[in-house]
VEXFI-603228 format. One record per residue (C-alpha): residue number from 1; x, y negated, z negated. Coordinates in pm, 1 decimal. Layout:
BEGIN
     i          x          y          z
   NUM          X          Y          Z
...
END
This chain:
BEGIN
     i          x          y          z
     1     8068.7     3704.4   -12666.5
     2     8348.9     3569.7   -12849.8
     3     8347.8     3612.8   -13256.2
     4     8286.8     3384.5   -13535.9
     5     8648.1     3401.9   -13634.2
     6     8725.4     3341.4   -13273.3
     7     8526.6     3067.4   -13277.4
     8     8658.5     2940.1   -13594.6
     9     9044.2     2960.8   -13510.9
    10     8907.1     2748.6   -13124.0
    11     8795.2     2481.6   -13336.1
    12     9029.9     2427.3   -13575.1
    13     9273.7     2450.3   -13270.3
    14     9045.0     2158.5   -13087.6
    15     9057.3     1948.9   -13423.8
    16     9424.9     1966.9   -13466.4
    17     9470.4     1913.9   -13088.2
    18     9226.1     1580.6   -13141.9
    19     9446.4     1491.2   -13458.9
    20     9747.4     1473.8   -13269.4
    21     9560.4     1282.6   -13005.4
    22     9456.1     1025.9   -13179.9
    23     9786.5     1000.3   -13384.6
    24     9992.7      958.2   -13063.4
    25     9719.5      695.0   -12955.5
    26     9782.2      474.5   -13262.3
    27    10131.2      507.4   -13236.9
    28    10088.4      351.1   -12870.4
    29     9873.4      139.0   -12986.4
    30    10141.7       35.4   -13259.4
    31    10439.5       16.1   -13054.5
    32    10267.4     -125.8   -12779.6
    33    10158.3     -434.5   -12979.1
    34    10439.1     -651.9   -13008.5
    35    10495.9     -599.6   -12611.7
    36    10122.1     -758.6   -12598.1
    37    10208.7    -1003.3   -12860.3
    38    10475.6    -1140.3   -12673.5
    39    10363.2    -1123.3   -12370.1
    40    10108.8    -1375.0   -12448.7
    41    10362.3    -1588.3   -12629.9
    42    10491.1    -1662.6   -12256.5
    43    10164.7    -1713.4   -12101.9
    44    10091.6    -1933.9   -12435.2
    45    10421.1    -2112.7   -12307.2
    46    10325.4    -2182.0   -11972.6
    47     9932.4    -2251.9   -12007.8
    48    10037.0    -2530.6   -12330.9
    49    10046.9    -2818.7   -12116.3
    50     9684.5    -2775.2   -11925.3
    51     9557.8    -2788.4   -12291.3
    52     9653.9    -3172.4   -12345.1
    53     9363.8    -3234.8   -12037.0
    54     9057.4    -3335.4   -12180.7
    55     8766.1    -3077.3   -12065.0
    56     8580.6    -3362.8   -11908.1
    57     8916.0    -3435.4   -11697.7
    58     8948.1    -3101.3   -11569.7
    59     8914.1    -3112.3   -11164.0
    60     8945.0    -2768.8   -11169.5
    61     8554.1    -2752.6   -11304.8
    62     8396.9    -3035.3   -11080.7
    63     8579.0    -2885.1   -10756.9
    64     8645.9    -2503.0   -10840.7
    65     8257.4    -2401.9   -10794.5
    66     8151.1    -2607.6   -10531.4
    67     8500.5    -2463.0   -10320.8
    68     8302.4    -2149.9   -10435.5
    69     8011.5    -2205.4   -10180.0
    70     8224.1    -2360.9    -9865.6
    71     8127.1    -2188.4    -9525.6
    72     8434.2    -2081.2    -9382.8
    73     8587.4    -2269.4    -9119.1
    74     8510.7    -2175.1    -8757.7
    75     8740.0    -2031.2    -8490.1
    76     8933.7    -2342.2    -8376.7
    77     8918.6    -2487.6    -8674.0
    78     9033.3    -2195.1    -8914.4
    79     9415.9    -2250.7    -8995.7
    80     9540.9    -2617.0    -9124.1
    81     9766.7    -2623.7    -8752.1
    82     9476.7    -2628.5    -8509.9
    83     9269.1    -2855.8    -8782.7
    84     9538.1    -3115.3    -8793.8
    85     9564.3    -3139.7    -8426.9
    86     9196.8    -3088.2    -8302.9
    87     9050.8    -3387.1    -8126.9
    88     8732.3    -3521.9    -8125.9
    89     8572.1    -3391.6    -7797.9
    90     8720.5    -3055.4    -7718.5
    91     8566.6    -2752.5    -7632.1
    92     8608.7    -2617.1    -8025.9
    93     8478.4    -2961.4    -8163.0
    94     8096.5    -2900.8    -8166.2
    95     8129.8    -2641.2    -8425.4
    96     8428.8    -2775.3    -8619.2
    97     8191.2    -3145.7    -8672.4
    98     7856.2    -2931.2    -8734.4
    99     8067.0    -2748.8    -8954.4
   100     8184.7    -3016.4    -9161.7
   101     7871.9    -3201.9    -9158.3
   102     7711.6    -2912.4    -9380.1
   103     7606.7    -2958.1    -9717.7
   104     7819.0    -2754.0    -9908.9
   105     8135.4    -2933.7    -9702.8
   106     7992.3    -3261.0    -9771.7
   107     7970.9    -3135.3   -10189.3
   108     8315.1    -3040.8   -10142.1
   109     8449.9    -3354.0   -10012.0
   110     8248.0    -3586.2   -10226.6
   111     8421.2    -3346.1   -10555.7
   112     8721.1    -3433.3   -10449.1
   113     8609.0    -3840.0   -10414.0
   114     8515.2    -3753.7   -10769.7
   115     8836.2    -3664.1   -10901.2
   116     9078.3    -3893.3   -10758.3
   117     8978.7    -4233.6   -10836.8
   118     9162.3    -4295.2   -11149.5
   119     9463.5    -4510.4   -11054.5
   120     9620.5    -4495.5   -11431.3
   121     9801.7    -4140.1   -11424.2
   122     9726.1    -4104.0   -11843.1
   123     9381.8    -4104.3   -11785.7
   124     9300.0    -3950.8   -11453.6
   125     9191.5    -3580.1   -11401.2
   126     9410.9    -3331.1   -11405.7
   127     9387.6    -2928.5   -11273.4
   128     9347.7    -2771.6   -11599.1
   129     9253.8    -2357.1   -11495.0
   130     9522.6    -2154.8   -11725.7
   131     9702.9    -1922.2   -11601.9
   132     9512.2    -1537.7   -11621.8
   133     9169.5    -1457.0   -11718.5
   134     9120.4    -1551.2   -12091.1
   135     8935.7    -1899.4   -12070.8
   136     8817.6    -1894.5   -11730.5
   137     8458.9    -1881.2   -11661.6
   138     8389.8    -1535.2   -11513.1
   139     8194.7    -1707.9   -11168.8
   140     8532.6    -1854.6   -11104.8
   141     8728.9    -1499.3   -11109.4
   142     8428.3    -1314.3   -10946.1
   143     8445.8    -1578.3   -10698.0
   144     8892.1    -1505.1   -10649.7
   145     8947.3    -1927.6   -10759.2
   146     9193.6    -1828.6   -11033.9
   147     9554.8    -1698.8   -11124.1
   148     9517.0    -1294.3   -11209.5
   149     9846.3    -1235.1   -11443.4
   150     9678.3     -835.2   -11450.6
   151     9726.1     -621.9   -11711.8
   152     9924.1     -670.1   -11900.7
   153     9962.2     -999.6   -11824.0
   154    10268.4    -1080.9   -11645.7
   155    10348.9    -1427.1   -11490.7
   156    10609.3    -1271.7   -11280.9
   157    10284.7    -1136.0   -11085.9
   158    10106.2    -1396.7   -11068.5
   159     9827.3    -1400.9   -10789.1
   160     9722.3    -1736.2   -10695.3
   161     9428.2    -1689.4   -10561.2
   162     9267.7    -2077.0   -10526.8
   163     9581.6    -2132.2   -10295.1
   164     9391.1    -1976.9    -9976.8
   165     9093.3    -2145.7   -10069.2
   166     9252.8    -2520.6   -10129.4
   167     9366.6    -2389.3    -9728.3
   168     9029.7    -2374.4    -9607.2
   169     8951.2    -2770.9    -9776.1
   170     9275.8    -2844.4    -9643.0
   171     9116.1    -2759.5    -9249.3
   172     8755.3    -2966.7    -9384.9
   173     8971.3    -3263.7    -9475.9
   174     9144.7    -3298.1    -9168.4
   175     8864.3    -3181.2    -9003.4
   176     8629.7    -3478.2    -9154.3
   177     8939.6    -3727.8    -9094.6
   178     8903.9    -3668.0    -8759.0
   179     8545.8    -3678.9    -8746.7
   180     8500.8    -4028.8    -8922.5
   181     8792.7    -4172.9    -8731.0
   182     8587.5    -4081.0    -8430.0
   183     8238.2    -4205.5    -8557.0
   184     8427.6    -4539.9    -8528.9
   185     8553.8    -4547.7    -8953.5
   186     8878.5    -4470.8    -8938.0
   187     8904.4    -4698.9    -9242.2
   188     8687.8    -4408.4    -9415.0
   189     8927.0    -4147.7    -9258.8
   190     9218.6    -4287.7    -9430.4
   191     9057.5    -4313.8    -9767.3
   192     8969.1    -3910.7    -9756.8
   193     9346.6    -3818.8    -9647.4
   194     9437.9    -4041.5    -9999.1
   195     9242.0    -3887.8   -10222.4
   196     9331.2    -3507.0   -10066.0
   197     9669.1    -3625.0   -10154.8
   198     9576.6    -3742.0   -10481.6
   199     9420.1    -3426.2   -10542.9
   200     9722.2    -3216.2   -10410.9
   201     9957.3    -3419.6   -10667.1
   202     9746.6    -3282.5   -10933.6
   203     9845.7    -2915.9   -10798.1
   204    10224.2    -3099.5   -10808.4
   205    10182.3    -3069.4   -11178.2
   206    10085.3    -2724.2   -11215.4
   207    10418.6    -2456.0   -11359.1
   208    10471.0    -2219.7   -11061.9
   209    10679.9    -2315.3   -10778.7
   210    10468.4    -2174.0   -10536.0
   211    10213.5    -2404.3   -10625.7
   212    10413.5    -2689.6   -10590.9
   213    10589.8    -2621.0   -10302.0
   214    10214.6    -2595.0   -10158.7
   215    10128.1    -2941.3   -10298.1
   216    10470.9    -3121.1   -10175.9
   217    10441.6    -2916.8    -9838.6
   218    10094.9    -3055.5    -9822.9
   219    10118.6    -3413.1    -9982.8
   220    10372.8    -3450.6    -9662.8
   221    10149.2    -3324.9    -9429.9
   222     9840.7    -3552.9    -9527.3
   223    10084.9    -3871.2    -9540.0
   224    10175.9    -3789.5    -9181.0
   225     9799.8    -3770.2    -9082.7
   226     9706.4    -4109.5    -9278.6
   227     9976.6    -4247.2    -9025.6
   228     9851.8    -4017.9    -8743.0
   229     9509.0    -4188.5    -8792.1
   230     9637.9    -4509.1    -8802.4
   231     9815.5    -4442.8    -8451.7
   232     9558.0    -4334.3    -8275.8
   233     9324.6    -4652.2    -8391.3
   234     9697.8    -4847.8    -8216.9
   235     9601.5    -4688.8    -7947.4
   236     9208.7    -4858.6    -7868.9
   237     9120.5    -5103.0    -7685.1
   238     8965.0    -5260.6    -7968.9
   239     9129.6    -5119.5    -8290.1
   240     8878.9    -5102.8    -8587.8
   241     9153.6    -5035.4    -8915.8
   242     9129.6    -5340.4    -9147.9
   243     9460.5    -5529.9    -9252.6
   244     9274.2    -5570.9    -9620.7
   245     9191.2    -5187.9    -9597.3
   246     9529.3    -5067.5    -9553.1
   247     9718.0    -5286.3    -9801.1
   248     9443.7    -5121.3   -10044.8
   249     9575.4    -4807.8    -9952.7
   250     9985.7    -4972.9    -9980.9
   251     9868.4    -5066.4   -10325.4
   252     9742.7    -4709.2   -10423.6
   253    10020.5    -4539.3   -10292.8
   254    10236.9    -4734.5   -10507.4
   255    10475.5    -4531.4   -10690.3
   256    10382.5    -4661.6   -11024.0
   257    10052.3    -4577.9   -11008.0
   258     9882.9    -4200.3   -10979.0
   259    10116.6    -4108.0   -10723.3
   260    10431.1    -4125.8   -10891.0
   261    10647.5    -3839.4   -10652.5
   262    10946.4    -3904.7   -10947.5
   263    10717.4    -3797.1   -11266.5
   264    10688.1    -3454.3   -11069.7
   265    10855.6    -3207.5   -11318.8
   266    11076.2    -2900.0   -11160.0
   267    10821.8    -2611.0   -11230.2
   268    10970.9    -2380.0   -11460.3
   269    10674.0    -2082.2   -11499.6
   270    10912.0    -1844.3   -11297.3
   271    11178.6    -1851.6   -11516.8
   272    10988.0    -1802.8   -11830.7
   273    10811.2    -1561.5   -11635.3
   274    11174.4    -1405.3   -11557.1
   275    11208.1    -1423.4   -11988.4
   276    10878.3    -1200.6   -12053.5
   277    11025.6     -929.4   -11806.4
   278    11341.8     -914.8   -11970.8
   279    11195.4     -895.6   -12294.0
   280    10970.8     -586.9   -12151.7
   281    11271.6     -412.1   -11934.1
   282    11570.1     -453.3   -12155.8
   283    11630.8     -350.4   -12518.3
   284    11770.7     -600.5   -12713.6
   285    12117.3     -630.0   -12708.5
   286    12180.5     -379.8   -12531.1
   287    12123.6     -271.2   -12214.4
   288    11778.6     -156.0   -11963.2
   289    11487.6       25.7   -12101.1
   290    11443.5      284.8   -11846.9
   291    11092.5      404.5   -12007.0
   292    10959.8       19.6   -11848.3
   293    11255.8      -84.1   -11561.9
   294    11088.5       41.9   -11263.8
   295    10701.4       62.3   -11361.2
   296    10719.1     -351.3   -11443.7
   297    10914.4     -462.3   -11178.8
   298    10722.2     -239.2   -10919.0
   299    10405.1     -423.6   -10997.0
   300    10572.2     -738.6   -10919.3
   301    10559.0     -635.1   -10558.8
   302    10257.4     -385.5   -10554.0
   303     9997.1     -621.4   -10713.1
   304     9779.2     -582.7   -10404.1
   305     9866.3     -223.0   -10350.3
   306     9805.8      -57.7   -10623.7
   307     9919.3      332.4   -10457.3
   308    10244.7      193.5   -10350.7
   309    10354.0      139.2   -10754.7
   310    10499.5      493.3   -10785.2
   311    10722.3      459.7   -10492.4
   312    10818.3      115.3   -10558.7
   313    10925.1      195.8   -10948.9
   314    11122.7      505.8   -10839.4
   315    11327.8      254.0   -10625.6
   316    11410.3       22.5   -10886.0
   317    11509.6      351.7   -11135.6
   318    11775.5      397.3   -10888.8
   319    11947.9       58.4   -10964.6
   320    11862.3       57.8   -11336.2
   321    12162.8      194.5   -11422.9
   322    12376.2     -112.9   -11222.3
   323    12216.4     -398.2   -11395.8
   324    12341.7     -687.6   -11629.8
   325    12320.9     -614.9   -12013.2
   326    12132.0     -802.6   -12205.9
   327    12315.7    -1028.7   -12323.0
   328    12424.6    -1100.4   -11989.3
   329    12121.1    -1116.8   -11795.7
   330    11973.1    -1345.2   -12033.0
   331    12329.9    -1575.3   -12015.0
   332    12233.9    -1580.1   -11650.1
   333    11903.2    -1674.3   -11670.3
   334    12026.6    -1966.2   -11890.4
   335    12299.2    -2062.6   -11650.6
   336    12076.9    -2109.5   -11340.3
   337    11757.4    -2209.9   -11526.4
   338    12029.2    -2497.4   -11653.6
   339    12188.0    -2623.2   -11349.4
   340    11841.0    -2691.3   -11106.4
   341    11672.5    -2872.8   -11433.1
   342    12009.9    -3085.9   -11462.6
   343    12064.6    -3172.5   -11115.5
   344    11666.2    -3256.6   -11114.3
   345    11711.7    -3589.3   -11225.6
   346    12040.3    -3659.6   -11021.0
   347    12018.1    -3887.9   -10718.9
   348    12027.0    -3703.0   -10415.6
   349    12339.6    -3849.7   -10336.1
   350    12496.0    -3744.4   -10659.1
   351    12852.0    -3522.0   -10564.5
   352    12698.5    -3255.7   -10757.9
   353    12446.7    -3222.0   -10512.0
   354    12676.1    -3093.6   -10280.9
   355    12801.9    -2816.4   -10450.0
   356    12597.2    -2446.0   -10412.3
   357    12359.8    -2422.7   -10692.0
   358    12435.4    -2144.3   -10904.5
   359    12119.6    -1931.1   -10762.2
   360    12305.0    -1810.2   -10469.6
   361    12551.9    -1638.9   -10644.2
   362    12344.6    -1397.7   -10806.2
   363    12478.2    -1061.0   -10716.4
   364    12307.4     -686.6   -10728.8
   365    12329.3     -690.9   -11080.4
   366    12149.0     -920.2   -11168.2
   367    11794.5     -779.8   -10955.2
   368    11559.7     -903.5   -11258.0
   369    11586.0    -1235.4   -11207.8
   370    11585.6    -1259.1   -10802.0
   371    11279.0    -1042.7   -10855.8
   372    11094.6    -1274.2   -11061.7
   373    11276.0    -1646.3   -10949.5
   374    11257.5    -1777.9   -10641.6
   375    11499.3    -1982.8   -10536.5
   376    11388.6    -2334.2   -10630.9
   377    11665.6    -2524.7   -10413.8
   378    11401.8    -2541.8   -10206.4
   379    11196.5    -2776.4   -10404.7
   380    11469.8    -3041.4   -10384.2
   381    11442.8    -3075.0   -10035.9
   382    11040.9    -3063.3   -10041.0
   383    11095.4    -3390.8   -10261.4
   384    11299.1    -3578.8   -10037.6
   385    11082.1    -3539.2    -9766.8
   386    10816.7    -3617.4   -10002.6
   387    10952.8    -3959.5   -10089.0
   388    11070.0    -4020.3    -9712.5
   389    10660.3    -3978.1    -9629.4
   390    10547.3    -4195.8    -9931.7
   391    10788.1    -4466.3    -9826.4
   392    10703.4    -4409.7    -9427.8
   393    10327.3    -4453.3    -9475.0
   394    10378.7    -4739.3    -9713.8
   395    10558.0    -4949.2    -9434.9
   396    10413.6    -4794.2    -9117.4
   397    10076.3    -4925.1    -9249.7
   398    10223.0    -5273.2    -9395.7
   399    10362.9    -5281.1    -8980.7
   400    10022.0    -5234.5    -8816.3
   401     9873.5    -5457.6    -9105.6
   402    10020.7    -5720.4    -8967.9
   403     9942.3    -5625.8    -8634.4
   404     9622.0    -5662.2    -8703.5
   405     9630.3    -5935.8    -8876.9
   406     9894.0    -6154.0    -8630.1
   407     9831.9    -6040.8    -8288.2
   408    10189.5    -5889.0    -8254.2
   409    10434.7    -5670.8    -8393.9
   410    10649.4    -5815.4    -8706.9
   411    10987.6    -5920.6    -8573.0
   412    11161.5    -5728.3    -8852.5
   413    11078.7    -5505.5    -9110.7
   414    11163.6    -5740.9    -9352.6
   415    10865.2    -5952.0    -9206.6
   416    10589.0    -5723.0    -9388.6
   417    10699.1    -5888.5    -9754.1
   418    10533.8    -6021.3    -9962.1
   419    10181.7    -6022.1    -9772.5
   420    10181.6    -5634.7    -9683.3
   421    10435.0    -5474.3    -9899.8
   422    10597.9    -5614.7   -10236.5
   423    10920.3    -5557.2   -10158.5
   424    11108.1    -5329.0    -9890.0
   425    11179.6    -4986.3   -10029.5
   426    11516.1    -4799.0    -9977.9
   427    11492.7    -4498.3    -9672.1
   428    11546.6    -4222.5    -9945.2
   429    11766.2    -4008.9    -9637.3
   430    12048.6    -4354.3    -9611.0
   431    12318.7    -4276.5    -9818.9
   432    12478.6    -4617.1    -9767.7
   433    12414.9    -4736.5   -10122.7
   434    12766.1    -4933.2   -10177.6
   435    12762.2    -5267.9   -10414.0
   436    12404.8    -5254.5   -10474.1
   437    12285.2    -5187.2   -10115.9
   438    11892.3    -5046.8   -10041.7
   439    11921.8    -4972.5    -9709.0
   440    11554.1    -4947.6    -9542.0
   441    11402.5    -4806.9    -9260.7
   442    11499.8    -4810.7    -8937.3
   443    11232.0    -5070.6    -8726.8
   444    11222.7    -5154.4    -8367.9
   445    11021.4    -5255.2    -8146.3
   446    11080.1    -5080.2    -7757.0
   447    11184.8    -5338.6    -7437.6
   448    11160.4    -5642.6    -7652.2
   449    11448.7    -5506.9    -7912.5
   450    11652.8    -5300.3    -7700.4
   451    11734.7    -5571.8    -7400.4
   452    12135.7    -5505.1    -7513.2
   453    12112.3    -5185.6    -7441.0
   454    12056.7    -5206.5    -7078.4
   455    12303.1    -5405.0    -6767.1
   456    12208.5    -5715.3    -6691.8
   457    12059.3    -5610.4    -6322.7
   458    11934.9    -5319.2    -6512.0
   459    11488.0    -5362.6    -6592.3
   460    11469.3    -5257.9    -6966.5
   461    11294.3    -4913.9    -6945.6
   462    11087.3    -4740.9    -7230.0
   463    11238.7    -4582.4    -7544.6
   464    11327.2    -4187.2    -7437.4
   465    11202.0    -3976.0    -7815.2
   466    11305.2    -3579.6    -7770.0
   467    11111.8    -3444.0    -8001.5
   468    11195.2    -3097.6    -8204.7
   469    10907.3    -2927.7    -8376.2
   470    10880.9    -2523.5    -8557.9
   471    10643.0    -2460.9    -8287.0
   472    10783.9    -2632.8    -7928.4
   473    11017.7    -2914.7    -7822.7
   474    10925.4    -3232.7    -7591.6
   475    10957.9    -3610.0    -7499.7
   476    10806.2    -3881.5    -7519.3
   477    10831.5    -4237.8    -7357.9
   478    10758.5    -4501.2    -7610.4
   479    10696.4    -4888.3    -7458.0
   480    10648.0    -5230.5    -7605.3
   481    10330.7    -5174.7    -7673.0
   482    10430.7    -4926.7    -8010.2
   483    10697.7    -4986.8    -8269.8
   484    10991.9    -4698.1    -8421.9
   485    11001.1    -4665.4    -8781.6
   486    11237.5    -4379.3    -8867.9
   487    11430.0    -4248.4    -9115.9
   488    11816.5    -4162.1    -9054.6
   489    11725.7    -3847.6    -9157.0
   490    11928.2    -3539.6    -9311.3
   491    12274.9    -3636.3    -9134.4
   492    12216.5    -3985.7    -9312.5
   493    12302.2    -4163.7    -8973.5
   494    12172.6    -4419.4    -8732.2
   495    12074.6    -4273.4    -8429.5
   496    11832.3    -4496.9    -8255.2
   497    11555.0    -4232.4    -8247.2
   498    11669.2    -4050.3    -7951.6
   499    11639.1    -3719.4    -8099.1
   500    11393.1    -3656.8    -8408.1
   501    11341.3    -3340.0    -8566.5
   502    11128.3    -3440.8    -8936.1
   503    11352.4    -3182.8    -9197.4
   504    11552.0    -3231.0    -9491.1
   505    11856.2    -3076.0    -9277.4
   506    12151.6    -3226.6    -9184.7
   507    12079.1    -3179.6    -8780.6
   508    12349.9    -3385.4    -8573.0
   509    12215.9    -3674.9    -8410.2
   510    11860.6    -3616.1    -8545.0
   511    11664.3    -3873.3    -8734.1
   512    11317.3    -3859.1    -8918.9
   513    11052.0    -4040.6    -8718.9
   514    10787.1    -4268.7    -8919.7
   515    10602.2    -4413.9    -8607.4
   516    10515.0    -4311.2    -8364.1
   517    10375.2    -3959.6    -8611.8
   518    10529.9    -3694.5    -8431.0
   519    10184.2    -3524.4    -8525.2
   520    10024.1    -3787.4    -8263.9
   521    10286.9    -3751.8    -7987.2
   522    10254.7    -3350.2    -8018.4
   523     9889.7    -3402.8    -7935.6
   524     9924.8    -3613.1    -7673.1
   525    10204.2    -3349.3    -7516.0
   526     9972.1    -3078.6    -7535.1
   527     9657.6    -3239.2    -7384.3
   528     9882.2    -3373.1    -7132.3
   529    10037.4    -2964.0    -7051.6
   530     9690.1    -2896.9    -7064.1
   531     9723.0    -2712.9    -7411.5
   532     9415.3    -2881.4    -7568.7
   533     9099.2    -2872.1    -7355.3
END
């Protein structure tokens, strides 16, 4: 047994050991305060324009909880490539129609009726979640529907976690499109492609690229499935779209209105985001702060995995020493953060544009900021195919409007004005913009319009379309009975349509095709090579 004074000399030993404890804890504490501080200054930053949203204009609470309780998506049906495509009738239909019949699809679709209505953009709802979880009801981050920053938070590792899940509605919209269109409304069908789109230009306003690459990326595809519905109603006997219908739907596409692709603001939550690390892994004015180098910039990759931090941070010690100063890292960050927000309101056609943006000369030395930017080039090209859509479905649907209305194709494209379409809009791909010219689409009409192109003992013989898709490469035959609207495309020349291949690229002899969708000929190719049963 041990002594009293034994005792007495353990104790005062455990009290002085506790002392210093809780001494070093407050000095953490203290020093580790301003990092907090400011760390939340740059969330503050980035979260200060959702608070202008009025809480009764918040989509984000009408839509988030009933996303919440969606079924998931059945095998056939379960990535946004097979829903697109799917046709009414195959062997995974049954399930896909029962599935988007159910009630807590249905709530999910009429949400999003809910929230995209307003045609005045000042007004209308907006996606106002912020960023982390301070302010966001705790169902919604049980339920993985919001943006974890961790802890601290740190935009750089951000975690959207709603993306996935706007996936899934993506699959019931197209899913439901295809289901109305086939219960004989295709009218209907069109309407719920808008007001996805309407709903994805809300996500076009959030601050991290990823988010609106997703919207853009999306926006596209849904404007290529309004006209993809549209084609396949061409295609009946006895065609049920209404001419007064679709020119709604040219009216609320408008560019004025809720739409608006060129109020879309270059998203700039990465590069603040690439700010709050510097201010955590540099010491000002001077050079890295090995004590936080690798442990931050490890969890930028690691989020998910939290055992693979310790291995990832000794990797980035190794380059600490062969980084920028501060001073220099920061000029940097200035310097490219500067040229993508200048050139963001330059025609595309501006010389500028041509010239390597100043992102892809980032060397080695400058790892903070690749590991927190991404390279947001690609946003510019997202938009021009975003505009070349708007514009496409605009005048493919003025086209079969007065189809509809006439008995016959238009005999130009110029025909659809005033009654269909104000005015004609420029192809935003034609470069030709000399003395004032607004070049438009490219319009034809198979065997009737391409007579000159064939001998005169020669029978005028459908339009040949090769067709170059991500996933496989075909052709089509187009006859009189269809029309060509295309775009000239990346290469900015007129090609006829021969080859199309729908990218912001500059592919020789490649235009963007409008009409027929390329979405609707890759269907009928696959059913045809026995791809869709």
């Amino acid at each position: 047994m041990q002594n009293s004074s034994t005792l007495r000399t353990s104790r005062a030993s455990l009290l002085a050991r506790q002392h210093t404890l809780h001494t070093l804890i407050a000095i953490a504490i203290t020093l580790a305060a301003p990092v907090v501080a400011l760390a939340d200054d740059f969330v503050n930053r980035v979260n200060q324009p959702f608070r202008a949203i009025r809480t009764e204009l918040r989509s984000d609470s009408v839509l988030l909880p009933v996303i919440a309780r969606m079924a998931a998506p059945p095998v056939g049906v379960d990535r946004l490539d097979r829903a697109r495509i799917i046709p009414a009738g195959s062997q995974s239909w049954a399930a896909a129609e029962t599935w988007a019949q159910g009630d807590s699809q249905q709530a999910v679709l009429k949400a999003i009726h809910q929230v995209t209505q307003e045609p005045d953009y000042r007004i209308a709802f907006g996606f106002g979640q912020p960023y982390g979880a301070q302010g966001v009801p705790a169902s919604q981050i049980r339920d993985r529907l919001y943006t974890d920053l961790g802890d601290p938070p740190l935009l750089s590792a951000a975690r959207h976690h709603y993306l996935p899940a706007f996936e899934r509605v993506a699959c019931l919209v197209n899913v439901e499109a295809t289901r109305l269109a086939a219960a004989g409304d295709p009218n209907a069908a069109i309407d719920l492609l808008i007001d996805w789109v309407f709903f994805c230009r809300q996500i076009a306003d959030r601050e991290f690229a990823v988010e609106v690459i997703w919207a853009m990326q999306e926006m596209s595809r849904s404007f290529e499935r309004v006209r993809d519905v549209a084609y396949v109603d061409s295609l009946a006997s006895s065609p049920t779209l209404s001419a007064d219908r679709m020119k709604a739907v040219i009216d609320r596409l408008e560019e004025r209105g809720f739409l608006g692709i060129e109020r879309i603001a270059l998203p700039l939550a990465d590069t603040i985001g690439a700010e709050q690390v510097i201010a955590r892994v540099y010491v000002e004015r001077a050079g890295i702060n090995k004590a936080t180098f690798g442990s931050t910039l490890a969890r930028l990759g690691s989020s998910d995995r939290p055992l693979r931090l310790f291995g990832e941070a000794a990797k980035w010690d190794v380059i600490a020493d062969r980084q920028k100063t501060w001073f220099d890292i920061r000029d940097t960050l200035s310097k490219i953060t500067n040229d993508w927000t200048s050139r963001w309101m330059l025609d595309a056609f501006d010389p500028r544009m041509t010239q390597a943006f100043e992102y892809r000369s980032l060397d080695a030395s400058s790892s903070v900021i690749q590991a927190t930017v991404p390279d947001l080039s690609e946003i510019f090209a997202l938009r021009q195919v975003l505009r070349t859509e708007a514009v496409a479905t605009r005048h493919a649907l003025a086209v079969y409007c007065a189809k509809v209305s006439g008995g016959q194709w238009p005999p130009t494209l110029a025909a659809v004005r005033p009654i269909w379409i104000q005015q004609l809009e420029i192809d935003p791909f034609n470069p030709r913009r000399e003395r004032g010219a607004r070049p438009p689409l490219e319009y034809f009409v198979p065997i009737r319009d391409t007579r000159s192109q064939f001998g005169d003992r020669e029978v005028p013989r459908p339009h040949d379309i090769s067709i170059v898709t991500s996933g496989q490469n075909f052709s089509r035959q187009i006859d009189d009975s269809q029309f060509i609207l295309y775009s000239v495309g990346g290469n900015g020349g007129k090609d006829w349509a021969r080859r199309v291949q729908n990218t912001a690229d500059n592919i020789a002899n490649a235009d963007y095709l409008a009409w027929p969708p390329i979405l609707s000929l890759q269907r009928q190719h696959m059913a045809d090579s026995g791809q869709l049963k």
